[in-house]
C-alpha atoms as an extended CHARMM CRD file, in Angstrom:
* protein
*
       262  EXT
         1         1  UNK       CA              0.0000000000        0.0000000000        0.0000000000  PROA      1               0.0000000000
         2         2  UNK       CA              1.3680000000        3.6000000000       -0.6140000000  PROA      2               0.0000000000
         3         3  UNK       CA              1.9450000000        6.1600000000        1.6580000000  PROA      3               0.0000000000
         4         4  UNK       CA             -1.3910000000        7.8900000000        0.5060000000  PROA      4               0.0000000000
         5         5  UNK       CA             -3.5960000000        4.4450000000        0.8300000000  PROA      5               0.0000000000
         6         6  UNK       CA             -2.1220000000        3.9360000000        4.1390000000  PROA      6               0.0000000000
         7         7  UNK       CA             -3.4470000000        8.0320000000        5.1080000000  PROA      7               0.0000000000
         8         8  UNK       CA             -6.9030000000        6.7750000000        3.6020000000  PROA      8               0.0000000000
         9         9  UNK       CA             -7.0010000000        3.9850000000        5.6130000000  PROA      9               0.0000000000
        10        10  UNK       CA             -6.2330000000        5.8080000000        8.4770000000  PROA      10              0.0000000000
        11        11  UNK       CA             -8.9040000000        8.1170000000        8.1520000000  PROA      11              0.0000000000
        12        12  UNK       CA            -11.4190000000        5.1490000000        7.6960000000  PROA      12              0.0000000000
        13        13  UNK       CA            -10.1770000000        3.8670000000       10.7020000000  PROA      13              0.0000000000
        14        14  UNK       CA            -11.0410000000        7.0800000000       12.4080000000  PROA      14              0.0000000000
        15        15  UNK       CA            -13.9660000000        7.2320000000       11.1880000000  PROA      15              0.0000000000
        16        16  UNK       CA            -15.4630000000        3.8520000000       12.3500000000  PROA      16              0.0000000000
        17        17  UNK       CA            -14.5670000000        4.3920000000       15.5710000000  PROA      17              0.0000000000
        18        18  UNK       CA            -16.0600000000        8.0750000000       15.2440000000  PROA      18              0.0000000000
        19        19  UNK       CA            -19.4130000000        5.9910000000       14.2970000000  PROA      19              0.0000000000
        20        20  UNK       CA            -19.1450000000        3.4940000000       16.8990000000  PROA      20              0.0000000000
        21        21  UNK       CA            -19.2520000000        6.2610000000       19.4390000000  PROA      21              0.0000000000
        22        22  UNK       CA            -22.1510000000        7.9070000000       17.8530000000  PROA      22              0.0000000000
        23        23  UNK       CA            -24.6350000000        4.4830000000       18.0690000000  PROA      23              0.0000000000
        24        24  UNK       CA            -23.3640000000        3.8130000000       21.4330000000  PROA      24              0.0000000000
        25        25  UNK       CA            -24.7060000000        7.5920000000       22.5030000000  PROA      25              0.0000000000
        26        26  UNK       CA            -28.4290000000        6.0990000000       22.2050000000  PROA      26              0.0000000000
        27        27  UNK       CA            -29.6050000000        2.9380000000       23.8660000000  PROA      27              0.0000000000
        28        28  UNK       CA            -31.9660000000        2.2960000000       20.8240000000  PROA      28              0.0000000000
        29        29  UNK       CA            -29.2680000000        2.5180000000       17.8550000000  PROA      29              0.0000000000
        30        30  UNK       CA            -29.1860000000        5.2880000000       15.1840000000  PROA      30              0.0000000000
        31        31  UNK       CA            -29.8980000000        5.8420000000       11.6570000000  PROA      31              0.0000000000
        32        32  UNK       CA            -27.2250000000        5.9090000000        9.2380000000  PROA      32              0.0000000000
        33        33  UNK       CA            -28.3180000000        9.4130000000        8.5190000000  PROA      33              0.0000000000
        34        34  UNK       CA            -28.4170000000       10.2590000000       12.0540000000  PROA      34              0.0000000000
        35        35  UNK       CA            -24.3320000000        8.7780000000       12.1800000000  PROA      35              0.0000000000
        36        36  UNK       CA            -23.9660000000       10.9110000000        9.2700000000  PROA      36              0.0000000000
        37        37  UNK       CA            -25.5620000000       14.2430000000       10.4980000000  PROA      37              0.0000000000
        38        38  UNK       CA            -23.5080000000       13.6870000000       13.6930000000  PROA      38              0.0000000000
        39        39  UNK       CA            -20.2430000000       13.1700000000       12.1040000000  PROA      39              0.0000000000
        40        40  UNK       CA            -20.8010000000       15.7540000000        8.9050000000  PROA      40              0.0000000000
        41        41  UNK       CA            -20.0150000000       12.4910000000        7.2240000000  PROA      41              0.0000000000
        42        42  UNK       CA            -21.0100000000       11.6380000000        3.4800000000  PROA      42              0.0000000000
        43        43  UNK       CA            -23.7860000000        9.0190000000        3.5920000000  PROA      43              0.0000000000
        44        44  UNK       CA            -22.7950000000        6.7580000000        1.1230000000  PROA      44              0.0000000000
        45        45  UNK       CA            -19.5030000000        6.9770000000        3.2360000000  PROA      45              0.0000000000
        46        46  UNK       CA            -21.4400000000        5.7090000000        6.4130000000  PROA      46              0.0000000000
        47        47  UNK       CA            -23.3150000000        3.3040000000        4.7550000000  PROA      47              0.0000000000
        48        48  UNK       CA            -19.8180000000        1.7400000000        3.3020000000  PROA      48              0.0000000000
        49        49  UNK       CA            -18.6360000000        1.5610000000        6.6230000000  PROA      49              0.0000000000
        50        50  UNK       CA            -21.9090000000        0.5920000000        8.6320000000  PROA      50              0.0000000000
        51        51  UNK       CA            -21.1000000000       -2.7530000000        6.0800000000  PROA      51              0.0000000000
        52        52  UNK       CA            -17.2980000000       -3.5170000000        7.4380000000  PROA      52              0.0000000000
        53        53  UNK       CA            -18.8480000000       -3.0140000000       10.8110000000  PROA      53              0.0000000000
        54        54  UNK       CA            -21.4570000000       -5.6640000000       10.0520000000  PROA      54              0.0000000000
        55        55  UNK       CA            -19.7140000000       -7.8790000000        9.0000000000  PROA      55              0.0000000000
        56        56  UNK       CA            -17.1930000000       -7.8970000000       11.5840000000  PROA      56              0.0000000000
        57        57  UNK       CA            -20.1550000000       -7.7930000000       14.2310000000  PROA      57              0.0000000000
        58        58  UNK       CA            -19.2430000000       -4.7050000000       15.9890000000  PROA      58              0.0000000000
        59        59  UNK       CA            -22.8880000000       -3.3870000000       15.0450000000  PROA      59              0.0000000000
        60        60  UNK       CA            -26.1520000000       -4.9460000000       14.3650000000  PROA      60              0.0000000000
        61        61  UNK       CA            -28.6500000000       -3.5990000000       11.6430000000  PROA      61              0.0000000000
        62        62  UNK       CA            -31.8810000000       -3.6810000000       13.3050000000  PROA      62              0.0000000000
        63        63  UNK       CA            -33.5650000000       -3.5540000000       10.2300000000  PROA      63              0.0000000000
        64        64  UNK       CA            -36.9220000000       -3.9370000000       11.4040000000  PROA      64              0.0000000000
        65        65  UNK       CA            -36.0900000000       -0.3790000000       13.0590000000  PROA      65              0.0000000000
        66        66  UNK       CA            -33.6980000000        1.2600000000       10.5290000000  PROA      66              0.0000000000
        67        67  UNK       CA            -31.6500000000        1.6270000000       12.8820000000  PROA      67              0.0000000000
        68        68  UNK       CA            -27.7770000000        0.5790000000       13.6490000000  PROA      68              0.0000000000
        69        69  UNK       CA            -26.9840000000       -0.8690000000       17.2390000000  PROA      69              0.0000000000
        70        70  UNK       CA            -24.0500000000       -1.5620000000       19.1500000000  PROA      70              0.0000000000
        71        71  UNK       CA            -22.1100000000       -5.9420000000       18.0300000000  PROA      71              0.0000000000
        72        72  UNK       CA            -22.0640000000       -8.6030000000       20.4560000000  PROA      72              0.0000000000
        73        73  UNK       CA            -18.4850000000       -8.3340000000       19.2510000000  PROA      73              0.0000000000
        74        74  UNK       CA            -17.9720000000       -5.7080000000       21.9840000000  PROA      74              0.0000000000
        75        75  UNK       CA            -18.8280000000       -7.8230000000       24.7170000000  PROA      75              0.0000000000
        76        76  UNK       CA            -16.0710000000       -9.3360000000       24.4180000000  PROA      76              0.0000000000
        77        77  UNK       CA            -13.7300000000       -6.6520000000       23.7270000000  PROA      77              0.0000000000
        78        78  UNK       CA            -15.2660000000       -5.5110000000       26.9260000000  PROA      78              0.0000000000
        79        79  UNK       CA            -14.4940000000       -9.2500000000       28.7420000000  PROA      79              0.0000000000
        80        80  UNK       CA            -10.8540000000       -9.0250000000       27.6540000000  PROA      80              0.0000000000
        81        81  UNK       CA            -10.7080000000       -5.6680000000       29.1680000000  PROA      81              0.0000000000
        82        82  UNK       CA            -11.9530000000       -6.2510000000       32.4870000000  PROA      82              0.0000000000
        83        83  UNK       CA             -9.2970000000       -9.7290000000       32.1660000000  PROA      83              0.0000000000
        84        84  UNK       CA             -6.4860000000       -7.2870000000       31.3780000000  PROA      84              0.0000000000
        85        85  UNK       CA             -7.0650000000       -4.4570000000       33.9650000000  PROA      85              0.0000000000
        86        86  UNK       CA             -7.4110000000       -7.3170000000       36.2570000000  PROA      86              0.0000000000
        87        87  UNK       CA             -9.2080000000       -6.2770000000       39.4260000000  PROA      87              0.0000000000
        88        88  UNK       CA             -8.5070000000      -10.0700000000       41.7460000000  PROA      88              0.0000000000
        89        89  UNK       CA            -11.7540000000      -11.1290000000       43.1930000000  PROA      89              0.0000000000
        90        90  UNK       CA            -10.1400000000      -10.6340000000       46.7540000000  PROA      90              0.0000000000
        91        91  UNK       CA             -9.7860000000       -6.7110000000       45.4570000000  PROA      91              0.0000000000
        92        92  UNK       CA            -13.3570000000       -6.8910000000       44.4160000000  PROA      92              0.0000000000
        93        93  UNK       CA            -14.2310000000       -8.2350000000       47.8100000000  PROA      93              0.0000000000
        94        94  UNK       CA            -12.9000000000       -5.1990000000       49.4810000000  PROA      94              0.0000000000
        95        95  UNK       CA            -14.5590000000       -3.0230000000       47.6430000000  PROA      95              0.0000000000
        96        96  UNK       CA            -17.8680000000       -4.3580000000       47.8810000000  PROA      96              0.0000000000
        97        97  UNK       CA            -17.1350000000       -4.3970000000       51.8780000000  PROA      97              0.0000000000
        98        98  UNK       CA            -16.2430000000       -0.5150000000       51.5670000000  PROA      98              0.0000000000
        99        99  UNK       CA            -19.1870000000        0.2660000000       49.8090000000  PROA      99              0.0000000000
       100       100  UNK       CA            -21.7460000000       -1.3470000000       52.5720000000  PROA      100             0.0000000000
       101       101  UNK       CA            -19.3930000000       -0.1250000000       55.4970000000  PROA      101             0.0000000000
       102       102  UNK       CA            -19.1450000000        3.4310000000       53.8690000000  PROA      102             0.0000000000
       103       103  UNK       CA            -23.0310000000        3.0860000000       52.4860000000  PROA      103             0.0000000000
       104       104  UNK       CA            -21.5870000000        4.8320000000       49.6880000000  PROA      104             0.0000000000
       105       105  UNK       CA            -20.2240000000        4.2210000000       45.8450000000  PROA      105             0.0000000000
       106       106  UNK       CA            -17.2230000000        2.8810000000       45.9180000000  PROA      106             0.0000000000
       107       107  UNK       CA            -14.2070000000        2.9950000000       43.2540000000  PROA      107             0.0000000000
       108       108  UNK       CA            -11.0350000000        1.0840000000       42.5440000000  PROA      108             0.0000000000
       109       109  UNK       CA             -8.1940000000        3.0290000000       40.1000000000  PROA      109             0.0000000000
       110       110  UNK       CA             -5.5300000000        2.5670000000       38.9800000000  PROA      110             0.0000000000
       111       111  UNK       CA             -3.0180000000        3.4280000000       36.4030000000  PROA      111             0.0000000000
       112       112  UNK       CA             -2.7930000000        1.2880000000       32.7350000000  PROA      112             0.0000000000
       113       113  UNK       CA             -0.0360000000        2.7710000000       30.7360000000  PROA      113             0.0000000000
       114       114  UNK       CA              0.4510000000        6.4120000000       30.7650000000  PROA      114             0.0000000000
       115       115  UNK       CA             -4.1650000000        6.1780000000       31.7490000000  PROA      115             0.0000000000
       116       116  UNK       CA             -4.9370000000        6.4190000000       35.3110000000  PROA      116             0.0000000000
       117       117  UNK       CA             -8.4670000000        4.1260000000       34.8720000000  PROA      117             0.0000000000
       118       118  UNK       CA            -11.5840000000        3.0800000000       37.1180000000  PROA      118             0.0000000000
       119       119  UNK       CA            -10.7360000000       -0.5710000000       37.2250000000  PROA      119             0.0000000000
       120       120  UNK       CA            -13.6700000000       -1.4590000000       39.7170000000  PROA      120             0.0000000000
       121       121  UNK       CA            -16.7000000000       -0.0390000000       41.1400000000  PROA      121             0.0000000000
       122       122  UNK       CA            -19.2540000000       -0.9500000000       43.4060000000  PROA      122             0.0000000000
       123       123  UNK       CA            -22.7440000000        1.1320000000       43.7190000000  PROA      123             0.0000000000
       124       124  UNK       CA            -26.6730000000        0.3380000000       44.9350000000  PROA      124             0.0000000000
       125       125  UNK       CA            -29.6290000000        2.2430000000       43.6000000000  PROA      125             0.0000000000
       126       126  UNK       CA            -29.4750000000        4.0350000000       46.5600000000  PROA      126             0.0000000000
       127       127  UNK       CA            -25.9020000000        5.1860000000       46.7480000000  PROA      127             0.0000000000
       128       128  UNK       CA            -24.9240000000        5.1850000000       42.8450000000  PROA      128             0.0000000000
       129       129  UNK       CA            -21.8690000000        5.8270000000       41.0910000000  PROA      129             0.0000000000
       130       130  UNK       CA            -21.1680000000        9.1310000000       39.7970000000  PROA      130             0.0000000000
       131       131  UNK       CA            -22.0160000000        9.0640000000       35.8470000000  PROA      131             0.0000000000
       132       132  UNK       CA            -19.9000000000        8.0550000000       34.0680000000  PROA      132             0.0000000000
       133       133  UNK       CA            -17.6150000000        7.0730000000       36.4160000000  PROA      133             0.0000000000
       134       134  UNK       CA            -18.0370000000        3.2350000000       35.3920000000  PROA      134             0.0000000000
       135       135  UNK       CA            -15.2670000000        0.7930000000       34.5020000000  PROA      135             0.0000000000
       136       136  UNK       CA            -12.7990000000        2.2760000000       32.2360000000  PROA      136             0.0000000000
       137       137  UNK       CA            -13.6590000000        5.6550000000       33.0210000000  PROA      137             0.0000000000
       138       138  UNK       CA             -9.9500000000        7.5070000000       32.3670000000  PROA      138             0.0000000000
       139       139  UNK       CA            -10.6520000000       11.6830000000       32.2240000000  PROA      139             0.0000000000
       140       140  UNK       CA            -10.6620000000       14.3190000000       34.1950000000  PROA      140             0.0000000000
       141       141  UNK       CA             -7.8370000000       13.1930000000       36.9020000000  PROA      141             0.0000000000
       142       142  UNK       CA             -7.3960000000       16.5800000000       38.1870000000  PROA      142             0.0000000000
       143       143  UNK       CA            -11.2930000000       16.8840000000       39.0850000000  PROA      143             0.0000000000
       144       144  UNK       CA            -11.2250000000       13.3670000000       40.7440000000  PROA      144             0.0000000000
       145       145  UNK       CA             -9.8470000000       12.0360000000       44.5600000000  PROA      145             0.0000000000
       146       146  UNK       CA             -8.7930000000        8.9690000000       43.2470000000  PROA      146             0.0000000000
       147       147  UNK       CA             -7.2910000000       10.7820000000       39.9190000000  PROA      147             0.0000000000
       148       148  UNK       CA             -5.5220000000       12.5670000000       42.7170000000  PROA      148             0.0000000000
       149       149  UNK       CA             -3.9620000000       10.5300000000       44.6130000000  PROA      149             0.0000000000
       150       150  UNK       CA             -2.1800000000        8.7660000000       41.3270000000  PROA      150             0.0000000000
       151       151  UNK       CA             -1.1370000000       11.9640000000       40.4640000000  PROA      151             0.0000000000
       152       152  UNK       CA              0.0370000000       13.2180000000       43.7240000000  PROA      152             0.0000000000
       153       153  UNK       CA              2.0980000000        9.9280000000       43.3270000000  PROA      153             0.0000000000
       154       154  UNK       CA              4.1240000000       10.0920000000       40.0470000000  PROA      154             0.0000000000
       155       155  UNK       CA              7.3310000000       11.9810000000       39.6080000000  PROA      155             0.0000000000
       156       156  UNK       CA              7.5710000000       15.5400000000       38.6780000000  PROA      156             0.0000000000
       157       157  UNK       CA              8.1040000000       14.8550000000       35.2380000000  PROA      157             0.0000000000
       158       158  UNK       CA              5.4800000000       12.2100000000       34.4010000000  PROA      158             0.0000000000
       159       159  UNK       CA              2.6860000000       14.5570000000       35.6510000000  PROA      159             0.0000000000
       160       160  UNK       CA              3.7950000000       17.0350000000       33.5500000000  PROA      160             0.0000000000
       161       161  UNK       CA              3.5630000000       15.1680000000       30.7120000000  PROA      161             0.0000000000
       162       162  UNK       CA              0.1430000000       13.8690000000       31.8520000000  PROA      162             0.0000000000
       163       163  UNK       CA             -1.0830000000       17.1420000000       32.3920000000  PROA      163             0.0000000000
       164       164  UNK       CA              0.3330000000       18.3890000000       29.0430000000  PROA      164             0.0000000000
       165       165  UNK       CA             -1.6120000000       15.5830000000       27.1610000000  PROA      165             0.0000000000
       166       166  UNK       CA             -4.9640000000       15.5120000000       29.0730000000  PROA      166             0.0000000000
       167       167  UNK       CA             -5.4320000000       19.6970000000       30.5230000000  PROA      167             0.0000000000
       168       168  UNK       CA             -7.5690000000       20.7190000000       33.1950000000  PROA      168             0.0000000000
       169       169  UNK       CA            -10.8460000000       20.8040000000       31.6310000000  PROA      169             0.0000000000
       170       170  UNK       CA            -13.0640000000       22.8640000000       33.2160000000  PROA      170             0.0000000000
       171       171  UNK       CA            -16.1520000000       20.3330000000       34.5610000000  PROA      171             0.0000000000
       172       172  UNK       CA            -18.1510000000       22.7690000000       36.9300000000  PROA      172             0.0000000000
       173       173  UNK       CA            -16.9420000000       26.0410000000       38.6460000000  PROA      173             0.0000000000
       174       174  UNK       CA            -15.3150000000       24.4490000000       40.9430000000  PROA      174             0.0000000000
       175       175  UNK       CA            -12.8400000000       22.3490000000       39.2000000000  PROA      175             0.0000000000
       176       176  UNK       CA             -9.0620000000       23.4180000000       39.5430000000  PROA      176             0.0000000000
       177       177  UNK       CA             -8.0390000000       25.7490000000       36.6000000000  PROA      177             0.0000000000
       178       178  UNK       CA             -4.2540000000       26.3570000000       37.5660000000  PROA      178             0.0000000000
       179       179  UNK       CA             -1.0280000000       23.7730000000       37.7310000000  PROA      179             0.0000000000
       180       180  UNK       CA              0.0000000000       25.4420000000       40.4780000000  PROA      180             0.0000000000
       181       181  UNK       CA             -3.5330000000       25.1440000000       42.4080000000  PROA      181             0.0000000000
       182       182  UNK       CA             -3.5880000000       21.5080000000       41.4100000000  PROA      182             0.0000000000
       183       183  UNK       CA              0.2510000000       21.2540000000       42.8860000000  PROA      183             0.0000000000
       184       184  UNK       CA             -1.1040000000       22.5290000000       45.9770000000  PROA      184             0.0000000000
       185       185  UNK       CA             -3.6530000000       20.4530000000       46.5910000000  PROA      185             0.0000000000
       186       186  UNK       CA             -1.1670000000       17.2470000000       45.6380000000  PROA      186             0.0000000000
       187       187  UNK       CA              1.4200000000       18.2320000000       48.2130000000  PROA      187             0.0000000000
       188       188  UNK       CA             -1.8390000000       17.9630000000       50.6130000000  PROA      188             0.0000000000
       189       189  UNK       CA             -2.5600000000       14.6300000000       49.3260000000  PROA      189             0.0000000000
       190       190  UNK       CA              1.2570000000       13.7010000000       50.3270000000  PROA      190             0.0000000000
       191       191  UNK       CA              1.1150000000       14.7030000000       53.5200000000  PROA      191             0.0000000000
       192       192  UNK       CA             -2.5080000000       13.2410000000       54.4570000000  PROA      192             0.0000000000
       193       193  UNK       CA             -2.7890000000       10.4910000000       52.7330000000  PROA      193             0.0000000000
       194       194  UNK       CA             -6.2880000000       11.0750000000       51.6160000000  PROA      194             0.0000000000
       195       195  UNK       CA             -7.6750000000       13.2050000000       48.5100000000  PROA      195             0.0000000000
       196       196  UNK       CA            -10.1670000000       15.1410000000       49.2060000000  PROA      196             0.0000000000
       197       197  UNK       CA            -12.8740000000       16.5790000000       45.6690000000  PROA      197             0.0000000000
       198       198  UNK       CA            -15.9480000000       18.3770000000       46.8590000000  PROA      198             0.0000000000
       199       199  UNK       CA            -18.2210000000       18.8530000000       43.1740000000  PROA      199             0.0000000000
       200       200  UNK       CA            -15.2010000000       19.8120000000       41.1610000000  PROA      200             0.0000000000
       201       201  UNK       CA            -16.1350000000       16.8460000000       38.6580000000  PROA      201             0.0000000000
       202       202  UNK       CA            -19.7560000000       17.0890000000       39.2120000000  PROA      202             0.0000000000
       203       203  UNK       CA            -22.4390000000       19.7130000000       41.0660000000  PROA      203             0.0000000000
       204       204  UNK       CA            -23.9270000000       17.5640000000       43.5320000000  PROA      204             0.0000000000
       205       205  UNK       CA            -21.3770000000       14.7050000000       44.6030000000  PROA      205             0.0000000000
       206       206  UNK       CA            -18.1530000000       14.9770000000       46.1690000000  PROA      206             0.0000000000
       207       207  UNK       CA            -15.1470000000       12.4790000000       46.6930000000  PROA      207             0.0000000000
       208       208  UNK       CA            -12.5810000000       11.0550000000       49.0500000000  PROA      208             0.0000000000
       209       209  UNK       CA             -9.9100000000        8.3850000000       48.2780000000  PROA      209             0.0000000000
       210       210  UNK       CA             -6.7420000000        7.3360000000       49.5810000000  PROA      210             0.0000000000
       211       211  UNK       CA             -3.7520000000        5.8290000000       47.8450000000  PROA      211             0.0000000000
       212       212  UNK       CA             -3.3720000000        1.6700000000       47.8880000000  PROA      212             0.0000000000
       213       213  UNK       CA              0.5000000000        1.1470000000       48.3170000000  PROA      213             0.0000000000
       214       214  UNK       CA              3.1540000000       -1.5340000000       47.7650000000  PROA      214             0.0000000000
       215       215  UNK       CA              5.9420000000       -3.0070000000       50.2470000000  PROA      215             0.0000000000
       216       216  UNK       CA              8.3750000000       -0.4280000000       49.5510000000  PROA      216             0.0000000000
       217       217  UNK       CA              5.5510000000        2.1250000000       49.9030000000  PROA      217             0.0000000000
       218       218  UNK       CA              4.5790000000        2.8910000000       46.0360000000  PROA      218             0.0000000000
       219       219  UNK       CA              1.3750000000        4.2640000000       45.4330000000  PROA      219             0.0000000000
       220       220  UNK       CA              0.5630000000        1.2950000000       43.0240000000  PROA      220             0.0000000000
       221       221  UNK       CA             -3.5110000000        2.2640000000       42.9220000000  PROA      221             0.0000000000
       222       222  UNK       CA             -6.3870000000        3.8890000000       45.2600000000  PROA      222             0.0000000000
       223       223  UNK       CA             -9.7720000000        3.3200000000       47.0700000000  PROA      223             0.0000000000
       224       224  UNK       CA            -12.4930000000        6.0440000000       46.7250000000  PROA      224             0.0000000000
       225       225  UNK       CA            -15.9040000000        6.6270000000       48.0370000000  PROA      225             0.0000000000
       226       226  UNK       CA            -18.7130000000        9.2240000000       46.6860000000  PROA      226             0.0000000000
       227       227  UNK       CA            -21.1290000000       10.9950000000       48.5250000000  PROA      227             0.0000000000
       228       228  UNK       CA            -23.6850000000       13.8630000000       48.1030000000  PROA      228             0.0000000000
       229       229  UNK       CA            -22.2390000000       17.0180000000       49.7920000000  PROA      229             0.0000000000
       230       230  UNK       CA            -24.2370000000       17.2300000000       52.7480000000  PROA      230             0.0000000000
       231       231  UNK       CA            -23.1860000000       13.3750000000       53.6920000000  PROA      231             0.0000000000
       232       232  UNK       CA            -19.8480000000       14.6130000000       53.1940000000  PROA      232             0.0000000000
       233       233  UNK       CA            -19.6160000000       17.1320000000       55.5770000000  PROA      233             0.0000000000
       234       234  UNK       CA            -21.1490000000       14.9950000000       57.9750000000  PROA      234             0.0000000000
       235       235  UNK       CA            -19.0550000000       11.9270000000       57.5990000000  PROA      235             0.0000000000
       236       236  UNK       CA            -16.1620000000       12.8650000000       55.3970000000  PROA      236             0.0000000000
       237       237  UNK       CA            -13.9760000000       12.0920000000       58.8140000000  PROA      237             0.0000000000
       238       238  UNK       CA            -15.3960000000        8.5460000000       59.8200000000  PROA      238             0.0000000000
       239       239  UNK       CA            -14.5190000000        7.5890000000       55.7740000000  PROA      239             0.0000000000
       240       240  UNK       CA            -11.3840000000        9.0580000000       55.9880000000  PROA      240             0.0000000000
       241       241  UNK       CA            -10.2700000000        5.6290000000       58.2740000000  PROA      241             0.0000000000
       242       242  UNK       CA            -12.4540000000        3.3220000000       56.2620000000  PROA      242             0.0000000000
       243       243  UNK       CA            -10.6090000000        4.2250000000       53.0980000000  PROA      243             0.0000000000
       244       244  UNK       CA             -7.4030000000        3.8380000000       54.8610000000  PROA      244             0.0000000000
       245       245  UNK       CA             -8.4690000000        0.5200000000       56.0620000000  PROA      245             0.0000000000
       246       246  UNK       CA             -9.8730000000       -0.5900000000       52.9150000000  PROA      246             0.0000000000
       247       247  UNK       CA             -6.8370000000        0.2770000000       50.5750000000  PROA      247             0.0000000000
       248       248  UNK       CA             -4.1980000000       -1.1520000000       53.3590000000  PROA      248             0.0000000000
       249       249  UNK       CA             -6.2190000000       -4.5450000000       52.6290000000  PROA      249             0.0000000000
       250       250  UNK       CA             -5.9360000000       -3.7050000000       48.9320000000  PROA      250             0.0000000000
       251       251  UNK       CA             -2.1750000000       -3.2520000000       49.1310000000  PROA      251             0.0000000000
       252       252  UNK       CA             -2.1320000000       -6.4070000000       51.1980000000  PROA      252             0.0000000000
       253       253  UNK       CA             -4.1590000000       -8.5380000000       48.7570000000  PROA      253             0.0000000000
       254       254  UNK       CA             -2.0810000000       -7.0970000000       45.7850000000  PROA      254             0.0000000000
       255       255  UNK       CA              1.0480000000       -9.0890000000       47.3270000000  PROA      255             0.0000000000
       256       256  UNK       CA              1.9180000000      -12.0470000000       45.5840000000  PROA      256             0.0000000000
       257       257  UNK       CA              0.2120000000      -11.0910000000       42.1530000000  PROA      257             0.0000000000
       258       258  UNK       CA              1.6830000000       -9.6730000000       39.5820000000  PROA      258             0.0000000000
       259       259  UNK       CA             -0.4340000000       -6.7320000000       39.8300000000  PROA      259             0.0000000000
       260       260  UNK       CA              1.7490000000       -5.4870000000       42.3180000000  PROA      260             0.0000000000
       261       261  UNK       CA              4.6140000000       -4.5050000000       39.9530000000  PROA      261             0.0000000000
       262       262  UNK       CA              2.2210000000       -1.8620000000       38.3240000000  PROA      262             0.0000000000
């Protein structure tokens, strides 16, 4: 293939993975001219690439609807993804016990690659997680506890980097805006051991989390609760040990895997 078939394949690539994030937006599927309205997309172009997709199962045509939904093919993307992150049942455990102690959502991150990632997360319909804080969730570190504490954790240089890539978006009016705001609140992190986010990701729900940590005392992942804000003024102290607790049994159940060299 030459150099400019390899750019057009590219950008068909990008493009099917533009769509695939479009029909995943609505829980009934899309039309093709809906994908193609979204994406200011030719149609005939969409309707090319709604075939490869097809065919290689990532969507369904729902004919009967005219609509395009999201492949059984991506269940199992999304089962070797939960296999690779790798949260050990004994993790998953802890968790689950944090939630019911705390009576609050609970989270598990930690960092994949240069990605600091929601690798668990336990919630109830009456204490749910913070949308879209699900599994896999990996943006907005800066406006997160448990985003936080990993990046109270890595050297000077690697958050820099991270911080260069991903910014400081701004998710309500409370979310930090500066580097050296954000370094502030990190050097507290250091010296407490817990993070502390009151509705700088999200009006409405504020965070704690403290850092899970290896033998020789690497932040390796954390443990983090969420809470409305009134429950957090009330209790934010009384989680404060539970989320020690909880992530010292983390760090303790991480031993002998080979999670631990993260």
């Amino acid at each position: 293939m030459g150099r400019n078939g390899a750019l057009t394949g590219t950008a068909s690539v990008r493009k099917a993975f533009a769509m695939l994030d479009v029909v995943a937006t609505n829980s009934r599927g899309v039309s093709a001219k809906d994908i193609a309205a979204a994406l200011d997309m030719p149609l005939p172009t969409v309707y090319r690439l709604l075939k490869t997709l097809v065919a290689s199962e990532h969507l369904v045509h729902l004919k009967d609807q005219g609509r395009y939904g999201l492949g059984y093919k991506l269940h199992a993307l999304d089962t070797s993804l939960r296999r690779q992150v790798g949260t050990p049942p004994a993790v998953a455990r802890i968790i689950r016990e944090l939630h019911v102690r705390s009576d609050a959502a609970a989270y598990y991150a930690v960092h994949r690659g240069d990605d600091i990632i929601v690798a668990h997360v336990v919630e109830s319909a009456a204490r749910p997680r913070i949308t879209p804080m699900g599994f896999g969730f990996n943006d907005a570190a800066h406006a997160t506890a448990f985003g936080k504490v990993l990046l109270a954790a890595m050297e000077p240089e690697h958050r820099r980097s991270y911080l260069a890539r991903h910014g400081l978006p701004e998710m309500t009016s409370r979310t930090i805006q500066t580097i050296e705001e954000l370094e502030a609140q990190l050097c507290e992190v250091r010296d407490s051991g817990i993070a502390v986010e009151r509705e700088e990701f999200l009006m409405g729900a504020s965070c704690l989390a403290a850092p899970v940590t290896n033998p020789a005392g690497q932040t390796i992942g954390s443990v983090a609760v969420s809470m409305s804000p009134a429950d957090f003024a009330a209790r934010a102290t009384n989680v404060s040990g539970m989320l020690r607790d909880a992530a010292d049994k983390v760090g303790k159940a991480l031993r002998g895997t080979h999670l631990l060299a993260n």
